[in-house]
N, CA and C atoms as a LAMMPS dump frame, in Angstrom:
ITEM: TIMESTEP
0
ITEM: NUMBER OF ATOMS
450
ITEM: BOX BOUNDS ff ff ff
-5.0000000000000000e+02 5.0000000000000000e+02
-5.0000000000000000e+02 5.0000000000000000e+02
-5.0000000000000000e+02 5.0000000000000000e+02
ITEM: ATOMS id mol type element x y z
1 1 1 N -432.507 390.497 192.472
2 1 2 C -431.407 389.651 192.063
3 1 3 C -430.796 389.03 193.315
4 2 1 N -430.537 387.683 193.29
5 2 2 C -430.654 387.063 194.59
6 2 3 C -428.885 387.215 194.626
7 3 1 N -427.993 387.072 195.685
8 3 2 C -426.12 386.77 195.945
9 3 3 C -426.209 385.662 195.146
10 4 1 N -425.151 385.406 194.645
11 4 2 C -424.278 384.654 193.87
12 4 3 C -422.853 384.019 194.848
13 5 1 N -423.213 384.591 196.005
14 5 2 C -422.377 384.422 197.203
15 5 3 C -422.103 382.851 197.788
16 6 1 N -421.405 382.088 197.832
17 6 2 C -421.771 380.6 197.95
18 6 3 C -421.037 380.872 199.698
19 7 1 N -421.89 380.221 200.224
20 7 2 C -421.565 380.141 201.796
21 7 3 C -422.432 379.766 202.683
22 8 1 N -422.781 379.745 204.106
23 8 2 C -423.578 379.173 204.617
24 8 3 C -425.093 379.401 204.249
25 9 1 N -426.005 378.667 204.551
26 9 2 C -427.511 378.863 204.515
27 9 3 C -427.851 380.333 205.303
28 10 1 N -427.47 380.97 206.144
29 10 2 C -427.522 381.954 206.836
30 10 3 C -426.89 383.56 206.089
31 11 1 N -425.391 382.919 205.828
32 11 2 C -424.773 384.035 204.906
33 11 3 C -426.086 384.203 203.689
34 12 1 N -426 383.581 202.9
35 12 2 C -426.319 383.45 202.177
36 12 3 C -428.459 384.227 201.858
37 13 1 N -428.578 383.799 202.997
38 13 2 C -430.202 384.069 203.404
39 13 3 C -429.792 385.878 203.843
40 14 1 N -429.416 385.897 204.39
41 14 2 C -428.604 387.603 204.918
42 14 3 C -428.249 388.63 204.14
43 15 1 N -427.568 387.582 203.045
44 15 2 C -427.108 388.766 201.606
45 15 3 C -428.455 388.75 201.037
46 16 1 N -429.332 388.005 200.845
47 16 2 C -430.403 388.005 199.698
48 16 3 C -431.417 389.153 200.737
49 17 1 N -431.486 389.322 201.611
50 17 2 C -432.956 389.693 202.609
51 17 3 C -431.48 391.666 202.231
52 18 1 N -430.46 391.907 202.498
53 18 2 C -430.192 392.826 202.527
54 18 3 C -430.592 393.072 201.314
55 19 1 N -430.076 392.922 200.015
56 19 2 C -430.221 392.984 198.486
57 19 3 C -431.506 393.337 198.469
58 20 1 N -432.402 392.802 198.994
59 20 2 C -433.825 393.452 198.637
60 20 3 C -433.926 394.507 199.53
61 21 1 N -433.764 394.506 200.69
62 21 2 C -433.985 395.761 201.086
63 21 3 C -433.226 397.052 200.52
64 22 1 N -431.985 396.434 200.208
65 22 2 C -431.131 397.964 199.643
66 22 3 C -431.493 398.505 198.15
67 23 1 N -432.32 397.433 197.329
68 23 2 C -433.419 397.76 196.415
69 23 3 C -434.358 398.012 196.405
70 24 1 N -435.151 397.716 197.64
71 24 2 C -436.504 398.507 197.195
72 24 3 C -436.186 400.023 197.964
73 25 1 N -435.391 400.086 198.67
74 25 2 C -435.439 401.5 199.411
75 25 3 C -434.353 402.72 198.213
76 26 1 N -433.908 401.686 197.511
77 26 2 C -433.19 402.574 196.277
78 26 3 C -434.405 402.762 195.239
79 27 1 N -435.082 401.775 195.16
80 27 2 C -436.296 402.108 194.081
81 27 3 C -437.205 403.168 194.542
82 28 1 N -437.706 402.924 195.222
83 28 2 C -438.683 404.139 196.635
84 28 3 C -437.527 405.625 196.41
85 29 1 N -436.793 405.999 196.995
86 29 2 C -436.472 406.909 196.847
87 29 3 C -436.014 407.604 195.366
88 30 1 N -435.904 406.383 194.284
89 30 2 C -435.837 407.21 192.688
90 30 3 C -437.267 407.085 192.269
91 31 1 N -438.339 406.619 192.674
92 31 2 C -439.998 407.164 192.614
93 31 3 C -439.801 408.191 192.873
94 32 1 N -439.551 408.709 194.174
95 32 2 C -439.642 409.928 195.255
96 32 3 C -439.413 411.115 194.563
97 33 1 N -438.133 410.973 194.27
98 33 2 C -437.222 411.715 193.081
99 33 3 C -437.861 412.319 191.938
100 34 1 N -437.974 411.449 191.382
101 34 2 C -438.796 411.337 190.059
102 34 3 C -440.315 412.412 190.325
103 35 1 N -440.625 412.379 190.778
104 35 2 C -441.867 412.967 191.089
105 35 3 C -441.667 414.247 191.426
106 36 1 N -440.316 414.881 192.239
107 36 2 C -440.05 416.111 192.286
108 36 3 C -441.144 416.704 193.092
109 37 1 N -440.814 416.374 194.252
110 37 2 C -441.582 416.844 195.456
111 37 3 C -440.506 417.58 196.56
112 38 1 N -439.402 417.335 196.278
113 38 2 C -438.972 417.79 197.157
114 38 3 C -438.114 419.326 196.334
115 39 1 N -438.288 419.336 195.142
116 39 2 C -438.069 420.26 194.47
117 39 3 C -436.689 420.275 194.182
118 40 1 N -435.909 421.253 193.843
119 40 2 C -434.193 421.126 193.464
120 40 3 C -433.45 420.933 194.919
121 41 1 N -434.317 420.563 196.218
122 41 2 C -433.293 419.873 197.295
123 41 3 C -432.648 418.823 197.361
124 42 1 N -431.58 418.405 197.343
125 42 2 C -431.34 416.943 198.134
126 42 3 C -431.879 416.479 199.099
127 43 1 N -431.635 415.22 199.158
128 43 2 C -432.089 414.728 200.422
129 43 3 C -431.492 415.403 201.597
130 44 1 N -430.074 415.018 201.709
131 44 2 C -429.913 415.509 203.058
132 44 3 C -430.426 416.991 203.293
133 45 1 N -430.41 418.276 202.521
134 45 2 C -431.284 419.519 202.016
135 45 3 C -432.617 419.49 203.241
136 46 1 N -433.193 418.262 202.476
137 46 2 C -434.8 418.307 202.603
138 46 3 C -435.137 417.665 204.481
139 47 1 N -434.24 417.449 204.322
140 47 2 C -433.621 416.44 205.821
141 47 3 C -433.959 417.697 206.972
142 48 1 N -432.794 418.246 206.791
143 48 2 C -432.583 419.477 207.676
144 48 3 C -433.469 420.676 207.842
145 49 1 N -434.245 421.074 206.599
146 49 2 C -435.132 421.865 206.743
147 49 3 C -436.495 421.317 207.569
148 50 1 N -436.714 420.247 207.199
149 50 2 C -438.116 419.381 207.865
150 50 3 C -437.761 419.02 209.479
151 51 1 N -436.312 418.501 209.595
152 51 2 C -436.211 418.656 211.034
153 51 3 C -436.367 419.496 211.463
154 52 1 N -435.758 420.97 211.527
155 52 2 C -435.56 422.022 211.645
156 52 3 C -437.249 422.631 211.858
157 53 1 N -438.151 422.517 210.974
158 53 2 C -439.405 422.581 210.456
159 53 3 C -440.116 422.046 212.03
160 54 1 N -439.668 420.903 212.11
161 54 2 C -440.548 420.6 213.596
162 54 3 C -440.165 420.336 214.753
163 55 1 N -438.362 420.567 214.897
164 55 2 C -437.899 420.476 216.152
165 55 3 C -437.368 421.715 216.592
166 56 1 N -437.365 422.52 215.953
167 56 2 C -437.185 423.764 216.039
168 56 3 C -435.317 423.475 215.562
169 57 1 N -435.06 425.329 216.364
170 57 2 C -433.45 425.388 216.164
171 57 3 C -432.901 424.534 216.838
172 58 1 N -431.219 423.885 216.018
173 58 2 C -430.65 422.89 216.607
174 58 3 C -429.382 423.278 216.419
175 59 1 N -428.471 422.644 217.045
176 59 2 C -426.681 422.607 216.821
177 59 3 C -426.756 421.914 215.584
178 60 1 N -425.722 422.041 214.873
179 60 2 C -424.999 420.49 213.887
180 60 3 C -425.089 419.383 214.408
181 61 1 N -424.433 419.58 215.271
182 61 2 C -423.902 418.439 215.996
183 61 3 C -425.473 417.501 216.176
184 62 1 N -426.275 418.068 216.847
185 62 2 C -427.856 417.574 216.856
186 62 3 C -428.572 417.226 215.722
187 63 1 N -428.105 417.87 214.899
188 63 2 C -429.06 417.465 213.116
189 63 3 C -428.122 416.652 213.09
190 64 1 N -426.704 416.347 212.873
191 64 2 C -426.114 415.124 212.171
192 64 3 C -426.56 413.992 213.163
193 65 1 N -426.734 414.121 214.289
194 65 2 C -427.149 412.666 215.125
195 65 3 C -428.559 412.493 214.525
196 66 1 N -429.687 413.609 214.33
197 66 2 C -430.601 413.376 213.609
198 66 3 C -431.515 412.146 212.685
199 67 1 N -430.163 413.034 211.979
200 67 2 C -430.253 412.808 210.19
201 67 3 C -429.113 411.597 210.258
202 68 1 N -428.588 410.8 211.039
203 68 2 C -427.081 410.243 210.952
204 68 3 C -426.494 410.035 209.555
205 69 1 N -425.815 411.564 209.504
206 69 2 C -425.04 412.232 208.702
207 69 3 C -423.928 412.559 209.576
208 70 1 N -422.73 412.566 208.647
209 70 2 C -421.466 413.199 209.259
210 70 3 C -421.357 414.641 209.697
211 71 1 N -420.401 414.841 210.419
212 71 2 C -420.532 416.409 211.038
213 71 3 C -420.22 416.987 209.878
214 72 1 N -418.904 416.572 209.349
215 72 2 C -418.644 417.406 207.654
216 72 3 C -420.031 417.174 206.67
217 73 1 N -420.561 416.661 206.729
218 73 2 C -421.725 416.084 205.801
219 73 3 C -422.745 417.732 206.168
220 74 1 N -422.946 417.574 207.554
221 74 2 C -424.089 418.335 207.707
222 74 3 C -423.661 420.058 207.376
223 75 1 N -422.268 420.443 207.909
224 75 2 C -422.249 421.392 207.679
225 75 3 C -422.024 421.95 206.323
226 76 1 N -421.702 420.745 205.367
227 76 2 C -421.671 421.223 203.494
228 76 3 C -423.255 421.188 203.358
229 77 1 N -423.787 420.696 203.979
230 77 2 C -425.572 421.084 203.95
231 77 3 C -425.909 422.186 204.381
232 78 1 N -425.529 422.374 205.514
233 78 2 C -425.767 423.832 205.884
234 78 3 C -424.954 425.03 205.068
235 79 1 N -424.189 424.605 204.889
236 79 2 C -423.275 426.028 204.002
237 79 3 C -424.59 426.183 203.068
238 80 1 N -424.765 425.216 201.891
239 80 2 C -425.844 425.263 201.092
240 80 3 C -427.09 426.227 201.088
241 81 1 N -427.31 425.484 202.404
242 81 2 C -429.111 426.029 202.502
243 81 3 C -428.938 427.069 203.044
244 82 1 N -427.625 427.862 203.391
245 82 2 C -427.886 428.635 203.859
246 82 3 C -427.457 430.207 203.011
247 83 1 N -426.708 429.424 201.709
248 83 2 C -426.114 430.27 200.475
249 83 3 C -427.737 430.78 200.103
250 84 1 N -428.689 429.646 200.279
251 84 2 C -429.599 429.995 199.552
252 84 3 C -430.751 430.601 200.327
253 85 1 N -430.434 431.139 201.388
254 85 2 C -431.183 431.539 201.884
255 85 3 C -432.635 431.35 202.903
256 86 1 N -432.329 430.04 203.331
257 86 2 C -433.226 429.303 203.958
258 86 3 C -433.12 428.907 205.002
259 87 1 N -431.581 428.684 205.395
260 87 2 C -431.355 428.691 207.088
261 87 3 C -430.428 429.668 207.373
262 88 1 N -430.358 429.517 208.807
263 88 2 C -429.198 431.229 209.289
264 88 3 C -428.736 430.317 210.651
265 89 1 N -427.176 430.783 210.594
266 89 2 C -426.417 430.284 211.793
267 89 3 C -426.543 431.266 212.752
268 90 1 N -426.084 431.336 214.008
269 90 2 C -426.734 432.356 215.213
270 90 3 C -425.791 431.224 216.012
271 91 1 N -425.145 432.315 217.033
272 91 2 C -424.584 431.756 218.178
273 91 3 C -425.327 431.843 219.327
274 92 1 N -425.212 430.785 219.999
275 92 2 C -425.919 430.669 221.273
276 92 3 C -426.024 431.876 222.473
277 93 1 N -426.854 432.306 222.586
278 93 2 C -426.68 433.263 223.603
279 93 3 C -425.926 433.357 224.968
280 94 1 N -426.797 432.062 225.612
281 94 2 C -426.204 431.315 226.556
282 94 3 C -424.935 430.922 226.583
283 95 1 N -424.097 430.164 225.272
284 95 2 C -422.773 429.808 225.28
285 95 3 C -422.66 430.122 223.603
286 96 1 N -421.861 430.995 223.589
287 96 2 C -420.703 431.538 222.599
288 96 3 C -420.656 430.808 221.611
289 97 1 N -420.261 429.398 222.183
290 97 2 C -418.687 428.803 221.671
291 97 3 C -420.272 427.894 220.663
292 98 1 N -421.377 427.856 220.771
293 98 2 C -422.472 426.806 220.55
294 98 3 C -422.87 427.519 219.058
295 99 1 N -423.128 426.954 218.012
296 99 2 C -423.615 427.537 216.591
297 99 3 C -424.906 427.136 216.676
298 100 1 N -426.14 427.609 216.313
299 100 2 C -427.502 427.324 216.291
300 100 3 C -428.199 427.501 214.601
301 101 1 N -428.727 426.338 214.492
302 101 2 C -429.13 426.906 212.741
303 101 3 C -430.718 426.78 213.125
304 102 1 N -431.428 428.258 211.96
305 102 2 C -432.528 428.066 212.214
306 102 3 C -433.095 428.071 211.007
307 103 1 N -434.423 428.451 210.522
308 103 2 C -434.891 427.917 208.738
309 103 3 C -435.279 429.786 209.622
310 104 1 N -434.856 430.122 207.965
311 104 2 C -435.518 431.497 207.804
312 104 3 C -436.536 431.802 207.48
313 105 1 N -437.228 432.384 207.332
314 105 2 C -438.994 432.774 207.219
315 105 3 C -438.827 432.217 205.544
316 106 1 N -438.032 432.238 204.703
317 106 2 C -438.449 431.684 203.333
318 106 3 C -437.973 430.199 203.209
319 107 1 N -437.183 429.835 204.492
320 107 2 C -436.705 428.3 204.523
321 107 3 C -438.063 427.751 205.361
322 108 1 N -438.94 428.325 205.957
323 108 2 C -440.308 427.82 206.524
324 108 3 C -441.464 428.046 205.624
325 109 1 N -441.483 428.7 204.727
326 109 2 C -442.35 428.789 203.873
327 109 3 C -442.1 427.679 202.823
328 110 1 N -440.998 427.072 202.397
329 110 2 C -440.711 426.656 201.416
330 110 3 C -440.89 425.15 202.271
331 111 1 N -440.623 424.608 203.087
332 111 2 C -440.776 423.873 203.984
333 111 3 C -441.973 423.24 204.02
334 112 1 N -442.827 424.654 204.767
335 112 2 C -444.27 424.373 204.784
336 112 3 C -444.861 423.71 203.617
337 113 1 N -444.514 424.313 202.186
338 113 2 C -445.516 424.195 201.227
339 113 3 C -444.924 423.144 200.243
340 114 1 N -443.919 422.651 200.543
341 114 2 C -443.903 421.173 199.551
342 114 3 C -443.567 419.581 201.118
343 115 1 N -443.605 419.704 201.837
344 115 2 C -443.472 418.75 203.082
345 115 3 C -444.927 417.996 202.768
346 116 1 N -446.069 418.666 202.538
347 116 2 C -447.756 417.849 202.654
348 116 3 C -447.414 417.667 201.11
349 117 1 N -446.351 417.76 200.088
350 117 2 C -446.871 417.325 198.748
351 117 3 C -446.172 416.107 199.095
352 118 1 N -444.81 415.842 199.722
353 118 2 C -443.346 415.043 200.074
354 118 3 C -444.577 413.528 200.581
355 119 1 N -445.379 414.525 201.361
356 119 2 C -445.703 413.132 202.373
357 119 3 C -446.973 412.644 201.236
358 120 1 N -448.011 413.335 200.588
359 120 2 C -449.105 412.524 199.899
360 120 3 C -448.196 411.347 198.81
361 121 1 N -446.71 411.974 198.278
362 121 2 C -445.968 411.038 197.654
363 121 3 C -446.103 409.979 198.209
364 122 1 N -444.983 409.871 199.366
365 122 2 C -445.079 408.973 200.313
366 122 3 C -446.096 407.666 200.802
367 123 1 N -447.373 408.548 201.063
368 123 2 C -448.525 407.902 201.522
369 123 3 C -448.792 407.073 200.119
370 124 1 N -448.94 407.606 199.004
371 124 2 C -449.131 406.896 197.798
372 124 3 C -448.216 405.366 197.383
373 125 1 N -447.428 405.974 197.324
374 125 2 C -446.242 404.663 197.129
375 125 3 C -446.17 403.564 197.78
376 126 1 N -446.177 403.791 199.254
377 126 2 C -446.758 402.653 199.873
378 126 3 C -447.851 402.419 200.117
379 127 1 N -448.828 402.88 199.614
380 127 2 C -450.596 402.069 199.188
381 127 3 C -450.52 401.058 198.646
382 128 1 N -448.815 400.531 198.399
383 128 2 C -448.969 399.008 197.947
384 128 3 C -448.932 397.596 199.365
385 129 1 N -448.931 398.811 200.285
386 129 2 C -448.766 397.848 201.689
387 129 3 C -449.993 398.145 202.311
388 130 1 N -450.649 396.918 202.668
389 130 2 C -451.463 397.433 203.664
390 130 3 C -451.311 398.069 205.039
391 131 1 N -452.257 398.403 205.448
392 131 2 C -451.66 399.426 206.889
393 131 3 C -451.271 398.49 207.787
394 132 1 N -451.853 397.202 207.828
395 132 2 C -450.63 396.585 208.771
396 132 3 C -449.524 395.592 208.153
397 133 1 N -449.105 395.725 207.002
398 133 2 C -448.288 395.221 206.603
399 133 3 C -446.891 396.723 207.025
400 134 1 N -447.813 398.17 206.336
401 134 2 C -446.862 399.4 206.747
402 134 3 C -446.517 399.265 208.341
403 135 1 N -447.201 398.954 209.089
404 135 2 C -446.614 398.643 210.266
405 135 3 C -445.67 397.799 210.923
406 136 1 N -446.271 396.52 210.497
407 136 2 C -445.048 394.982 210.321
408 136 3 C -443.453 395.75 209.842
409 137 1 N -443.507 396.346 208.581
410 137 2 C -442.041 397.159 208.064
411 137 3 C -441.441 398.007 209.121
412 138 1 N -442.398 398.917 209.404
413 138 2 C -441.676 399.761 210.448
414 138 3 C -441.297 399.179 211.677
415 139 1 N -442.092 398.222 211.888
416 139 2 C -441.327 397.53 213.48
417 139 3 C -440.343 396.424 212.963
418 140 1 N -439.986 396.569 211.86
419 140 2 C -438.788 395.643 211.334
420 140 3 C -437.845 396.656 211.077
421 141 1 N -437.647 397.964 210.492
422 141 2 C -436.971 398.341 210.445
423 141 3 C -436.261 399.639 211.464
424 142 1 N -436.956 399.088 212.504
425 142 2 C -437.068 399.818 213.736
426 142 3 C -435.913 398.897 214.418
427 143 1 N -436.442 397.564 214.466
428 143 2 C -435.825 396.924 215.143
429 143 3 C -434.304 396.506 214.665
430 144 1 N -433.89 396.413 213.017
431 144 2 C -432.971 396.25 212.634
432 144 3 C -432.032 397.916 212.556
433 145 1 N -432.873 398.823 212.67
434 145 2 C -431.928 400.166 212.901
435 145 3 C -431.865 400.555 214.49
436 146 1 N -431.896 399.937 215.384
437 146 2 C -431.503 399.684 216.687
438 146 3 C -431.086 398.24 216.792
439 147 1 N -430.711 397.496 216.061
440 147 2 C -430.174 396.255 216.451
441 147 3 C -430.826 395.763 217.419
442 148 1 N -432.141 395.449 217.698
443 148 2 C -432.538 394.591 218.626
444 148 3 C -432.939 393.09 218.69
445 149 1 N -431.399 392.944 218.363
446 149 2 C -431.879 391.544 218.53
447 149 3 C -431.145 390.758 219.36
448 150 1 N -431.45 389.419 219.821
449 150 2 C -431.61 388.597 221.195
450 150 3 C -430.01 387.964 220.681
């Protein structure tokens, strides 16, 4: 659905190019959904365990720059995952004052074994792009989520 926005050729070209992007990446992620790959997690949930999964233990403070999620954001995530048994807070050895979250042996198992179902989703859905069209996207949305432009 194109703006209804009356204003310059530019405004106007800007609202329509966002509108699609903020639709197909809303459509893509209720596929995603729908398919139930990531199981009864949320996103941000599924976020933190998969980081966690391959960057090892981190602060909050490090997953919300991550994930750019709020610090309150991340730690109502962490309260969560961790009610349920999948991550564990631990203070820094080195410094006290530092909180460290790590995935517990059933937050890495659970991790492990739906992450390769998360990604064949993934890989599927966009089989509507060719591989260098999937590339063209990512260096577009690389470049518009670092603002690089002239």
């Amino acid at each position: 659905m194109p703006t209804h926005y009356h204003g310059t050729d530019q405004e106007i070209l800007a609202l329509d190019t966002f509108i699609k992007l903020s639709r197909a990446s809303d459509a893509l992620m209720a596929r995603l959904s729908h398919r139930g790959t990531m199981l009864n997690l949320t996103v941000s949930q599924f976020g933190v365990l998969e980081t966690l999964y391959h960057l090892g233990p981190l602060s909050p403070g490090e997953l919300s720059t991550k994930l750019l999620k709020s610090g309150g954001n991340i730690t109502l995530v962490i309260d969560n995952l961790e009610k349920q048994g999948l991550v564990q807070r631990e203070r820094d050895p080195e410094d006290r004052r530092m909180i460290i979250v790590s995935l517990t042996p059933a937050g890495r198992d659970l991790i492990g074994h739906i992450l390769p179902q998360h990604v064949a989703a993934i890989t599927e859905e966009l089989s509507c792009l060719t591989p260098e069209e999937q590339k063209t996207l990512g260096a577009l949305c690389r470049k518009l989520g670092k603002k690089e432009c002239p």
